[in-house]
N, C-alpha and C positions, 0 to 999 in steps of 0.2 A: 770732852766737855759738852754738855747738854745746855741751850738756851730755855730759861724758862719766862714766859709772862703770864699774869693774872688778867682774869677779868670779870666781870659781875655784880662789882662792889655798885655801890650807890648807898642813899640815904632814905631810913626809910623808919615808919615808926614800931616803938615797941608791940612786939605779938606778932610782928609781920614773918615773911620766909625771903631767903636770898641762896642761890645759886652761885656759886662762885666755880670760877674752871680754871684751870692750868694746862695752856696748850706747851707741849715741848718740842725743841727741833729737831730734826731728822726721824729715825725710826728703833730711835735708842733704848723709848722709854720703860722697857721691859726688862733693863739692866739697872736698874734704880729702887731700890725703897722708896718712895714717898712720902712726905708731911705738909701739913699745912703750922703755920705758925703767925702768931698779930703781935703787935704792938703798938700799946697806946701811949701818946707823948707823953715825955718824962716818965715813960715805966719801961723795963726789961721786957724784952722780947720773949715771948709764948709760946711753950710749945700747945698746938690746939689737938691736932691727929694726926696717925700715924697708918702707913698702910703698905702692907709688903709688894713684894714683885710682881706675883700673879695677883692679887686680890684677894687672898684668900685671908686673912689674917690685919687684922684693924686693932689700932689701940686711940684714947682718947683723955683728954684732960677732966678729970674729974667735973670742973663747971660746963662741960658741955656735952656730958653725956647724956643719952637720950633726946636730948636738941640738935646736936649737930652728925652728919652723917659723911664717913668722906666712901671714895671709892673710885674708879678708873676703868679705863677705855684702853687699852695700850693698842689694840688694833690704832684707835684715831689718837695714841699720842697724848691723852686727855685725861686729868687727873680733877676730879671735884668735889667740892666741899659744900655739900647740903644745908643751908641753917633754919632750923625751924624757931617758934614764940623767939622772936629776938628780940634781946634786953639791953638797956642802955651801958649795960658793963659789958657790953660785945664790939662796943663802938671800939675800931683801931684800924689799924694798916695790917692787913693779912697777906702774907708770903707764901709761896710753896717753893717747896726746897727739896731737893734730889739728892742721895746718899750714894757714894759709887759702893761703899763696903757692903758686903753679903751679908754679913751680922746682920740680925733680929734680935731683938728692934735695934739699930743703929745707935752710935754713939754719935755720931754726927753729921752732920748736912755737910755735902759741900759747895753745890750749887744752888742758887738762889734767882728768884723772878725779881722783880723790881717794885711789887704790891699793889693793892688793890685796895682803895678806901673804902671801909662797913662806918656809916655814921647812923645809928638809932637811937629817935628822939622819945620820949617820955610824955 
């Protein structure tokens, strides 16, 4: 089992950029697919990006391509989520979630952070 928590979120307005990280526990996290995923109240949870073992290999949600960037550190455990021109439809609770299966791209997460609020106002 890997702990994950988010951090970086804040509130901020449309056009702006946010950083978002995912520190994980111990020295696991090069045994993990990684993704990032939001959800905004009263909607289904998102998948946003996705990013293999080493790094090497990124996939992304249609509405946030070319805006949003993910990518990792596995030396420091550290897994992040770039967002560039940020738009009031980005506003949500963004998760990062760790996948123990070897499949690419994953079927599914199994661990999960606790989230990070993105609010962008208009």
């Amino acid at each position: 089992q890997v702990q994950l928590v988010e951090s970086g979120g804040g509130s901020v307005q449309a056009g702006a950029n946010l950083r978002l990280s995912c520190a994980a526990s111990g020295r696991t996290l090069n045994n993990y697919n990684m993704g990032w995923f939001r959800q905004a109240p009263g909607k289904e949870r998102e998948f946003v990006a996705g990013i293999s073992r080493g790094g090497s290999t990124t996939y992304y949600e249609d509405s946030v391509k070319g805006r949003f960037t993910i990518s990792r550190d596995n030396a420091k455990n550290l897994v992040y989520l770039g967002m560039n021109f940020l738009k009031s439809e980005d506003t949500a609770v963004y998760y990062c979630a760790a996948a123990r299966s070897a499949r690419w791209p994953p079927n599914d997460y199994d661990y999960w952070g606790q989230g990070t609020q993105v609010t962008v106002s208009s």
